[in-house]
N, C-alpha and C positions, 0 to 999 in steps of 0.2 A: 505559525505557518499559515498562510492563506490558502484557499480551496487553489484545488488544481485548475489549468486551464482542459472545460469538457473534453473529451475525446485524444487528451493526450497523456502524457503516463506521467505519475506523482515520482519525483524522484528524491530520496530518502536518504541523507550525508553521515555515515556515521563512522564506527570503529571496524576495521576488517574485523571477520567472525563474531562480530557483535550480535545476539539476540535481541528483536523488537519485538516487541505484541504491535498488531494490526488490528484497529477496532473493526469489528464485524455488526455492527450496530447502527454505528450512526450519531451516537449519542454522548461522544469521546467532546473533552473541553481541547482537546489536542492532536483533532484528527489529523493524519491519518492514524496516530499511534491510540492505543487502549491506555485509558488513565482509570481503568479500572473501575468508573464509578457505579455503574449497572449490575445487577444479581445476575444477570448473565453470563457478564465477564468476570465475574471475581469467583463463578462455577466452571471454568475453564474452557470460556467460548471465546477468549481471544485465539488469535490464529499468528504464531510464532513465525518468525521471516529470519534469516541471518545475513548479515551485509556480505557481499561480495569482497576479493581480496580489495577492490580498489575502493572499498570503504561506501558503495552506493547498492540501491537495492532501489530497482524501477518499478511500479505500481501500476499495472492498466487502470487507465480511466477510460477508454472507450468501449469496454465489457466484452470484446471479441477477443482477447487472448485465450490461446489453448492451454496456457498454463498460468490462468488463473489463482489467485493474485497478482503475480509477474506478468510486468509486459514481455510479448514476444514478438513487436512491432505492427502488429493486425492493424494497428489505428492509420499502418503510412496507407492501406489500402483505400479506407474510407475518407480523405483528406478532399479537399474541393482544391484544382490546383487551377 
């Protein structure tokens, strides 16, 4: 998966009720997801997500969500239109 584009939200394709780890680090070979390689995350600093029924789970990347990790569309505010 390629970085996201800045300021807009990572969106994540998977299994309804599926659990992801979300690296919290930085330092993931398969960001967004935790591949565990760090002593941090394999101490239980991944941060667990569960796909939505329609099998997608949105990712702020413009760091103004209130419910962070989840976007909750903060980014349409800050947009150059």
């Amino acid at each position: 998966m390629k970085l996201f584009e800045r300021g807009k939200p990572w969106i994540l394709q998977g299994m309804p009720g599926e659990t992801v780890s979300i690296c919290q680090c930085g330092e993931s070979a398969d960001p967004p997801r935790c591949d565990g390689s760090q002593p941090r995350c394999r101490q239980g600093g991944a941060l667990e997500q569960v796909f939505a029924a329609d099998g997608q789970l949105w990712l702020c990347g413009c760091g103004h969500s209130a419910r962070l990790p989840l976007c909750d569309g903060s980014h349409k505010a800050f947009r150059n239109t």
